[in-house]
N, C-alpha and C positions, 0 to 999 in steps of 0.2 A: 844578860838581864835586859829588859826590855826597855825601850828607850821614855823617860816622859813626857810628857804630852804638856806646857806650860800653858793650859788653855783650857777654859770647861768646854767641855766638851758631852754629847750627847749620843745614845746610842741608837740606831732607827734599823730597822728588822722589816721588810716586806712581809706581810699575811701573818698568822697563826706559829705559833710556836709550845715548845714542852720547856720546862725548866723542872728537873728533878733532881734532889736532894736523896742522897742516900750516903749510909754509914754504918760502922761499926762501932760493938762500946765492947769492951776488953773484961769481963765480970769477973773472972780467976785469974791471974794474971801467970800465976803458977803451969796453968795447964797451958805450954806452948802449942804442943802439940792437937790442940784444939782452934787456938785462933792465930798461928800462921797461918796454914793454908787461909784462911776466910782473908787474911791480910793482904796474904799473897796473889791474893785470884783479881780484885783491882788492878792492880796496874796491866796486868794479861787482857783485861777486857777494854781495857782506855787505847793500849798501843793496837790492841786489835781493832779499835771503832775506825782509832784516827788513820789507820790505814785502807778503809772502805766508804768515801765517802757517799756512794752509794747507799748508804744504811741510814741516812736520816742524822745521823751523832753531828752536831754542828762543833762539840769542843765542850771544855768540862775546865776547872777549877778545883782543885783537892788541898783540905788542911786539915791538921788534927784527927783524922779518921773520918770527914766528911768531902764526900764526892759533889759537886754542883752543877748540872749539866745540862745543857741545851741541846734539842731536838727540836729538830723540822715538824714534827709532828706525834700525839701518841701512839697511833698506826707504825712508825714507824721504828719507836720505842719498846712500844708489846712484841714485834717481829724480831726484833734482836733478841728479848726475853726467853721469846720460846722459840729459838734457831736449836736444833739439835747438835747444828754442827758448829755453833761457835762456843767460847769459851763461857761464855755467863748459865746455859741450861747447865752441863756439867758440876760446874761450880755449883750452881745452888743446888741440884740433888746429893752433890758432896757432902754440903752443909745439913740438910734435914737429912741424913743417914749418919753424919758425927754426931750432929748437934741438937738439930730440932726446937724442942723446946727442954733442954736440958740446964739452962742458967748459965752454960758457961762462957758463952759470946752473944752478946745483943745484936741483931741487925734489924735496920729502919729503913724507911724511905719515903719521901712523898711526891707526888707528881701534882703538876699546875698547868693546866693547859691557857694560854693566854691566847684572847684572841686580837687580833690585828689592832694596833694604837692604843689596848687598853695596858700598857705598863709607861714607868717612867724611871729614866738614871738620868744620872749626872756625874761626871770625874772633872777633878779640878789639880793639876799638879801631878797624875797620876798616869802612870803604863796604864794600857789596854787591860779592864781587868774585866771580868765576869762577863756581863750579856755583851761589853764592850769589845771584847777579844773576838766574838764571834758576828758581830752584827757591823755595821758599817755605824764609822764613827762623825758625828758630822758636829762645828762648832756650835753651843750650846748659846745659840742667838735668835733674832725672831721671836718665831710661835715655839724656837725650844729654850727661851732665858728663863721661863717660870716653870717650876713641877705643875703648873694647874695648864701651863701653856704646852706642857710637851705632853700631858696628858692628853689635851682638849685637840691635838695636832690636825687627826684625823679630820677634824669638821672641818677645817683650813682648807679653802681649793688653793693657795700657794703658798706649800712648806718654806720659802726662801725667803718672806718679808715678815 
């Protein structure tokens, strides 16, 4: 388990980033053989990101049947998408050849491309969680002690007072 952090603390990310949301909802619970695999093909494609980082995947979060994930960029999100030879094209032609739009497993997803200063976190007491795990975490002081200030960052010609 990861260690806590007894400090607010803030998260800061150089340039442009992807944060994508995606999941699965379990509609027949009976029909195994329908949303295993779909269940199964996550964790395939997370241990496959994190071992290329080359591919843009900066790290991800998963709870409940929801993925939460950070990318360098959407370019380099869609390229993983539609890689033939990685694990995610497969999977999803798996899915629309079992599934489709059959009712029996739900899949979603949403992408947010952020550009450079316009988000804002904050962890107080907390492990490295979310954009924090993946971005560089720096004390939630200065121009980063208010959300209006860690938003407003970027107009700051010096982050450190």
């Amino acid at each position: 388990m990861a260690a806590i952090i007894n400090q607010r603390m803030a998260a800061k990310i150089e340039g442009d980033f992807v944060v994508f949301l995606i999941g699965m909802r379990i509609n027949q619970f009976w029909k195994i053989h329908k949303w295993l695999p779909v269940a199964l093909a996550m964790p395939r494609m997370l241990k496959e990101l994190a071992a290329k980082p080359e591919s843009g995947f900066l790290g991800y979060e998963s709870s409940g049947g929801t993925s939460i994930q950070y990318w360098r960029s959407f370019e380099h999100l869609e390229r993983y998408a539609k890689d033939k030879d990685g694990q995610h094209y497969p999977a999803w032609r798996a899915f629309n050849r079992a599934i489709r739009s059959n009712g029996d497993v739900g899949i979603w997803h949403e992408t947010y491309v952020i550009t450079a200063g316009n988000y804002e976190t904050v962890y107080n007491n907390m492990p490295p969680r979310g954009l924090g795990k993946v971005a560089e975490l720096v004390p939630a002081a200065g121009v980063y002690e208010s959300a209006g200030g860690r938003l407003r960052r970027g107009a700051h010609k010096d982050e450190t007072t």
